[in-house]
C-alpha positions as CSV (number, residue, x, y, z in Angstrom):
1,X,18.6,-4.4,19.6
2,X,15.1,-5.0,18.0
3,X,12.4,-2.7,18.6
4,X,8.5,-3.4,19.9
5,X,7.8,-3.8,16.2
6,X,10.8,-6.1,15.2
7,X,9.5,-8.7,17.8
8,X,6.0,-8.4,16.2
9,X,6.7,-8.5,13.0
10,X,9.7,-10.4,12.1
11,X,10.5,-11.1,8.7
12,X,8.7,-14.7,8.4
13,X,8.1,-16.1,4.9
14,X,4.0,-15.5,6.0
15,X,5.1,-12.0,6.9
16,X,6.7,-11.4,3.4
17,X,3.6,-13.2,1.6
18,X,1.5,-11.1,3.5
19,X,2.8,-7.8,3.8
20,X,5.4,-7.4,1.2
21,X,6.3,-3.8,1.0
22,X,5.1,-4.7,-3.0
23,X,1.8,-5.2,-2.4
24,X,1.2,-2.3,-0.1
25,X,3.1,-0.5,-2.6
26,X,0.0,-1.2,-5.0
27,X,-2.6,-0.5,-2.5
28,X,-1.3,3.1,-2.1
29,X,-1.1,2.9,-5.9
30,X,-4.8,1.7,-6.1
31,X,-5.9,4.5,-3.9
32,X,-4.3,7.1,-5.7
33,X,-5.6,6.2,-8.8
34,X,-9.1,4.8,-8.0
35,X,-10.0,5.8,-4.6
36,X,-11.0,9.6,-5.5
37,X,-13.5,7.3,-8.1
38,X,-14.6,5.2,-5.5
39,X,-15.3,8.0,-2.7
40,X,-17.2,10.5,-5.7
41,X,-19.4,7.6,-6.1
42,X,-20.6,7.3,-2.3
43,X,-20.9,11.1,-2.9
44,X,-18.3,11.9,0.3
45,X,-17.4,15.3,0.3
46,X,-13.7,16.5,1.4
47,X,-12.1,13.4,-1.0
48,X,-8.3,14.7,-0.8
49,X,-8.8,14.5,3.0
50,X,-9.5,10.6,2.8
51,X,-6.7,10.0,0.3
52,X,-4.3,11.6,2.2
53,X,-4.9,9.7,5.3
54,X,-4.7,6.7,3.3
55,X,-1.1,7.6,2.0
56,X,-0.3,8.0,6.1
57,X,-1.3,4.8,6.4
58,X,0.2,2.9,3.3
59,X,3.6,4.8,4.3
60,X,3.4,3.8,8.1
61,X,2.9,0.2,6.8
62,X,5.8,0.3,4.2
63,X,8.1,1.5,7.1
64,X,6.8,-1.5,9.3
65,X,7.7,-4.1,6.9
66,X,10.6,-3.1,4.8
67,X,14.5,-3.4,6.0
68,X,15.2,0.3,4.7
69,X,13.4,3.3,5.5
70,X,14.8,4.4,1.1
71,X,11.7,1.5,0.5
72,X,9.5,4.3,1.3
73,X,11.2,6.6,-1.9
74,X,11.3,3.4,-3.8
75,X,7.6,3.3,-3.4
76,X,6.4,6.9,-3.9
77,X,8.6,6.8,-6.9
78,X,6.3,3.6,-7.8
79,X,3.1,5.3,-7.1
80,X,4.2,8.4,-8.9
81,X,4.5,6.2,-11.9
82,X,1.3,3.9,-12.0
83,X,-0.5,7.4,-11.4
84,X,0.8,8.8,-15.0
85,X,0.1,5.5,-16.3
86,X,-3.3,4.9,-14.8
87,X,-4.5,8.5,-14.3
88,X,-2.7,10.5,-16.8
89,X,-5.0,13.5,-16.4
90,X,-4.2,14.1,-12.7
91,X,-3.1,17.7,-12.0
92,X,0.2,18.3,-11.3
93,X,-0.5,19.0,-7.8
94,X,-1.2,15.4,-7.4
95,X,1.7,14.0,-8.3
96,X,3.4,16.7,-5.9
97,X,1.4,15.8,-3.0
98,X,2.4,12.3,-3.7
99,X,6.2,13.2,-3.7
100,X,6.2,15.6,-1.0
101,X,3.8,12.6,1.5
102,X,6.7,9.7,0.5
103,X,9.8,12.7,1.3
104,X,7.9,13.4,5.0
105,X,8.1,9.2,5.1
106,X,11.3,8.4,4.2
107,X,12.6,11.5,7.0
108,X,10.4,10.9,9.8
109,X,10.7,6.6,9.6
110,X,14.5,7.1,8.9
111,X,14.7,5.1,12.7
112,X,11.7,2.8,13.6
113,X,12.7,3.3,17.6
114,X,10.0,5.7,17.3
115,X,7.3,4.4,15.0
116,X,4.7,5.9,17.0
117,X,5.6,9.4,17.1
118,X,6.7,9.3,13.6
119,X,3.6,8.2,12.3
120,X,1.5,10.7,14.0
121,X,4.2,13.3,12.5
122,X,3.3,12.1,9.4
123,X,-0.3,12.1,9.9
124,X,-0.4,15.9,11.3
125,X,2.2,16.9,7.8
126,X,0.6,15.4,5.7
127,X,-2.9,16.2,6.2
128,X,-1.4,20.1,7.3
129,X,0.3,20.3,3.7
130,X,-3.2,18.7,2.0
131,X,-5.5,21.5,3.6
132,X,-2.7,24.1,2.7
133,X,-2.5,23.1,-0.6
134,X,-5.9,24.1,-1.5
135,X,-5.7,28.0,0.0
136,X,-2.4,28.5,-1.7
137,X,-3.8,27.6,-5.3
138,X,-6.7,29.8,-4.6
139,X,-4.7,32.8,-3.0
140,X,-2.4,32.3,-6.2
141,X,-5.0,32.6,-8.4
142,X,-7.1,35.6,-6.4
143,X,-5.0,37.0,-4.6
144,X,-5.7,38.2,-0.7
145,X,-8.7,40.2,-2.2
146,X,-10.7,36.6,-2.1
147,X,-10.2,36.3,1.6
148,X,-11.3,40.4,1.7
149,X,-13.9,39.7,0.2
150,X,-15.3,37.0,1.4
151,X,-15.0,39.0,5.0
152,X,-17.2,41.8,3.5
153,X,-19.7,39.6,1.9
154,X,-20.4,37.7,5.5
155,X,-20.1,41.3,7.7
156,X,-22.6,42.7,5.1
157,X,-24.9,39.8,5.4
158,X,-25.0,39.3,8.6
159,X,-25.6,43.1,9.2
160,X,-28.7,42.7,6.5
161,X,-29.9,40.1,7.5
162,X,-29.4,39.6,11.8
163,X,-28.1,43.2,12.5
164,X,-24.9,41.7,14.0
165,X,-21.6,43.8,13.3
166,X,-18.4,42.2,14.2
167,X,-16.0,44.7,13.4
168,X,-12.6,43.0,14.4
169,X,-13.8,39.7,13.3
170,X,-12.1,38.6,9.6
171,X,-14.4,35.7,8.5
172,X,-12.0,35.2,5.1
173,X,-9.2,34.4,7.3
174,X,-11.6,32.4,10.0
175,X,-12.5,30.2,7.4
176,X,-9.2,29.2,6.4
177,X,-8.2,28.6,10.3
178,X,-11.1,25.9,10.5
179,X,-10.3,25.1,7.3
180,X,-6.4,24.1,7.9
181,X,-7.7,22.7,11.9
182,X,-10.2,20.7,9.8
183,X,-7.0,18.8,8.3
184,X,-5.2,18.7,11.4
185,X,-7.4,17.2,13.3
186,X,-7.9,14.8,11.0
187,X,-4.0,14.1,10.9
188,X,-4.2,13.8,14.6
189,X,-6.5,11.2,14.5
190,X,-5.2,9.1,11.5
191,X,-1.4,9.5,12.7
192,X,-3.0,7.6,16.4
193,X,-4.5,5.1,14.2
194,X,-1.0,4.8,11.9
195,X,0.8,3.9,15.4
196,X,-1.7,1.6,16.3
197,X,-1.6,-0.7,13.3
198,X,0.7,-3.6,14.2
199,X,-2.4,-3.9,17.2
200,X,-4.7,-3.7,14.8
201,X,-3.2,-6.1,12.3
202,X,-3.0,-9.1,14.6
203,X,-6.5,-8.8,15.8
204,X,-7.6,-8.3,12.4
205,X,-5.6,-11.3,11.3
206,X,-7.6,-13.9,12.8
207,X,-10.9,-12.4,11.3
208,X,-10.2,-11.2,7.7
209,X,-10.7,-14.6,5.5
210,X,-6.9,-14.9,3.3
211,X,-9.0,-15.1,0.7
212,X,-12.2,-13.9,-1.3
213,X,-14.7,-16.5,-2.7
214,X,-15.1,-15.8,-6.6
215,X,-18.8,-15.4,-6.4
216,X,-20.5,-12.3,-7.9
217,X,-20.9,-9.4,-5.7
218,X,-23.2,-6.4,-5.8
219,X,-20.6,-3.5,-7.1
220,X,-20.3,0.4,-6.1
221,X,-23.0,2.0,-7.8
222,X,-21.2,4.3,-10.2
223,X,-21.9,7.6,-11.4
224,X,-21.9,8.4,-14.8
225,X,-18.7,10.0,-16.0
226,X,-20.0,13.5,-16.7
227,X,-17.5,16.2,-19.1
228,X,-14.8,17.8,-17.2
229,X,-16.3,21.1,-15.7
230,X,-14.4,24.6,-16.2
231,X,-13.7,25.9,-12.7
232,X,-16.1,27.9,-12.6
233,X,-18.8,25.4,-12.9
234,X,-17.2,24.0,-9.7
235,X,-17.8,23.8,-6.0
236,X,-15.1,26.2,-5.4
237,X,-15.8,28.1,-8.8
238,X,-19.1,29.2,-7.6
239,X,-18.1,30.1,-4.2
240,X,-15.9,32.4,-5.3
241,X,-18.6,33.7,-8.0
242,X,-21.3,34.1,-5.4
243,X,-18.7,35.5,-3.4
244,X,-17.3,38.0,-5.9
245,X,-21.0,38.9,-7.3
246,X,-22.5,39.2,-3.9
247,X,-19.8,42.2,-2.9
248,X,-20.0,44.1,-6.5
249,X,-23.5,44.4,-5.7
250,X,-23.5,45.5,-2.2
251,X,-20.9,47.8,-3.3
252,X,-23.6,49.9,-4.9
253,X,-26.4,49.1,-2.8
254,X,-24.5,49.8,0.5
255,X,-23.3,53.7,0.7
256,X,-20.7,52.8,3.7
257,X,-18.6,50.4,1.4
258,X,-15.8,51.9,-0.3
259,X,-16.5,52.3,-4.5
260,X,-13.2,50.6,-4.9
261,X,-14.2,47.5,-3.5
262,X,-16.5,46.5,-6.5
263,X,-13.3,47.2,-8.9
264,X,-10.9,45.3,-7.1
265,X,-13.2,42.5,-7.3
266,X,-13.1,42.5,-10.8
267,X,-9.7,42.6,-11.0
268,X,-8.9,39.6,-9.1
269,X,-11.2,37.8,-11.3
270,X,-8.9,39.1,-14.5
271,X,-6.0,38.0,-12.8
272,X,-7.4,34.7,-12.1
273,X,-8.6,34.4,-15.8
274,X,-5.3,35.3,-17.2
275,X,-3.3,33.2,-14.4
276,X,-5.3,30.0,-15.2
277,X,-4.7,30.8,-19.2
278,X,-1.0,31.3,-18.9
279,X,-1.2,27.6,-16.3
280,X,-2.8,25.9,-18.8
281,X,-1.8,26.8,-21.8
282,X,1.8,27.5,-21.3
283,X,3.2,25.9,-17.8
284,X,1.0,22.8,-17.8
285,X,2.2,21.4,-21.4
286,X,5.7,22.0,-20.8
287,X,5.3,19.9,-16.9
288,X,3.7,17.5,-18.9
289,X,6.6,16.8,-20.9
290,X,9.0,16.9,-18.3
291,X,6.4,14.3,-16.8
292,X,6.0,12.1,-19.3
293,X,9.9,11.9,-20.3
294,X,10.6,11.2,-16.9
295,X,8.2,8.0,-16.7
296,X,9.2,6.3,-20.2
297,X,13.2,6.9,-18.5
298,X,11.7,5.2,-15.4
299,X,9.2,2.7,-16.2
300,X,12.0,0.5,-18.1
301,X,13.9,0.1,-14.8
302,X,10.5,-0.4,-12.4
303,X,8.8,-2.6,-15.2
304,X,8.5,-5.8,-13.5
305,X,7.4,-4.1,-10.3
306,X,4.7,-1.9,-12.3
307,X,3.4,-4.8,-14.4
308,X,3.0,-6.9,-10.6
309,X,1.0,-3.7,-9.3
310,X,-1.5,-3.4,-12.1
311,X,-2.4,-7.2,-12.2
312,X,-3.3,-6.7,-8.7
313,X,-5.6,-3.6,-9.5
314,X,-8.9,-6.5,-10.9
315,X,-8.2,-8.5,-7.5
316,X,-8.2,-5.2,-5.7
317,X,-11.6,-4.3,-7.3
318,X,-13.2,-7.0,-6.4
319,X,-12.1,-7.1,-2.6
320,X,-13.6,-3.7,-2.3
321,X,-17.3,-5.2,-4.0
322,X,-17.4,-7.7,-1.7
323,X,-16.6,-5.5,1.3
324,X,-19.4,-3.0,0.2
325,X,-21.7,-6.3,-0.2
326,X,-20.6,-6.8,3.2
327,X,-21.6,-3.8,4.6
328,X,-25.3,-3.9,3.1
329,X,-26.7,-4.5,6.3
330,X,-25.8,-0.9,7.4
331,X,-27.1,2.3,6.5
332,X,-26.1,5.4,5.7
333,X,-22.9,6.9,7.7
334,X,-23.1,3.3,9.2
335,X,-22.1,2.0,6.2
336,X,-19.1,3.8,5.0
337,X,-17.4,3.9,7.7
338,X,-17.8,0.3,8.1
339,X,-17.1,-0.2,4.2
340,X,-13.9,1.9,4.2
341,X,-12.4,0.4,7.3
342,X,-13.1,-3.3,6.6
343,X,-11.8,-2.6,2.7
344,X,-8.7,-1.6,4.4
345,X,-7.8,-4.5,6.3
346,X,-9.4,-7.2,3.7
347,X,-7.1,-5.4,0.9
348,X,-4.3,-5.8,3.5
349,X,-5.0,-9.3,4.4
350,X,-6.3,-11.2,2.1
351,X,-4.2,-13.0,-0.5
């Protein structure tokens, strides 16, 4: 018995030119490794958001047009592999969230009787596990006393500042609530669109050209590649710096804080110096290995398949020029929201 999908897609030679599970393959590959480059440009905050819902979307799309749901591991295997080869200074976290998104695929599309639902699954996990990833790393390297902290810093403030006292409210854990809803909502919304794309596809069939005219098109501006910053020189880095300095000096200034306070502040910032030292200087190296040994064992057996992707990577590029020459006539917001959405489908479509 075929399913809503089956009729829609059957498994015409057009359908495997179009949408082989290969070159969707290398679009999740591309937006793994270029994406992240493509998104700092345009200066979009909240990057690991986007590329998550991407993956949703690449894996809903593999399950749609492959015979075997295992595609799906074949794949993330694949990505996995173009990402050390491509991106070889990714943190390991990457290449987990990369195995852990095609695992949650290969599960939840093991039947496509239920494509819809299993692609809003996905979209809801996957974009769950992405905001959760972030406030474990950070409460692994802190420790609860961040998320203490931060509550005292904001009650103190806003006691300073407005006179408002809110006792029973703790803004550390708030933060991450609206943090982690953040993510959800967005899986909500991308797993809806991940159910919705054999309806998109066919109207988007008859308007995305099969293929792009080699003329020269205006290019992403790019930003110049600046040195890799120490954490604390990051966005998060200097959150938790304000954060930390901010409550060592109330500590002194404000006689109803507790003279601990400023102490245990210091010592999560040790621990977090001496956690990130031991990461990088002892764990890191020896994953890396492991890393690297595994890719030389499996690129000899994917080699034909990872030599296909990366040709595709220049034809790839030049799709998403033209699509942001496209979109010049918008501004602002305007613009990458149309630039994202019609890179997607032209990337898709196009030859």
């Amino acid at each position: 018995m075929q399913t809503n999908q089956d009729k829609m897609f059957s498994y015409d030679e057009d359908a495997e030119n179009r949408f082989s599970v290969l070159k969707i393959t290398a679009l999740w590959a591309f937006s793994e490794a270029a994406f992240g480059g493509i998104l700092h440009a345009l200066t979009i905050p909240l990057r690991g958001l986007f590329i998550s819902s991407a993956a949703v979307l690449f894996i809903s799309l593999i399950a749609l047009f492959s015979k075997d749901s295992k595609e799906i591991l074949k794949a993330t295997l694949i990505v996995v592999l173009i990402k050390a080869v491509v991106s070889p200074h990714s943190p390991l976290t990457a290449y987990l969230a990369v195995s852990l998104q095609g695992v949650l695929g290969f599960l939840l599309f093991s039947t496509k009787y239920f494509y819809k639902l299993s692609a809003l699954l996905l979209g809801l996990l996957v974009l769950f596990f992405s905001g959760l990833q972030k406030i474990i790393v950070l409460t692994i390297l802190f420790g609860t006393t961040l998320w203490e902290s931060l509550d005292i810093f904001i009650k103190q403030l806003s006691f300073e500042l407005f006179n408002i006292t809110h006792p029973d409210i703790n803004y550390g854990y708030l933060l991450i609530a609206a943090y982690v809803l953040l993510h959800l909502i967005a899986g909500l919304f991308i797993g809806i669109y991940a159910g919705r794309l054999p309806q998109k596809i066919n109207f988007y069939k008859s308007i995305v050209p099969s293929s792009i005219e080699s003329e020269s098109v205006e290019e992403i501006p790019r930003k110049e590649k600046s040195k890799k910053k120490n954490w604390f020189l990051r966005p998060t880095g200097i959150f938790v710096i304000v954060v930390s300095g901010g409550v060592i000096i109330l500590s002194y200034l404000t006689p109803g804080l507790e003279e601990n306070i400023a102490i245990s502040v210091v010592i999560m910032l040790v621990r977090s110096v001496v956690i990130t030292f031991v990461w990088y200087t002892l764990l890191v190296p020896i994953s890396k290995k492991f890393l690297q040994k595994f890719v030389a064992k499996s690129k000899s057996k994917y080699s034909a398949d990872l030599d296909k992707i990366i040709l595709m990577f220049p034809k790839f590029k030049k799709i998403v020029n033209y699509c942001w020459k496209n979109s010049e006539d918008k501004k602002g917001i305007k613009r990458i929201r149309y630039f994202l959405s019609t890179s997607f489908y032209y990337l898709l479509l196009s030859d």
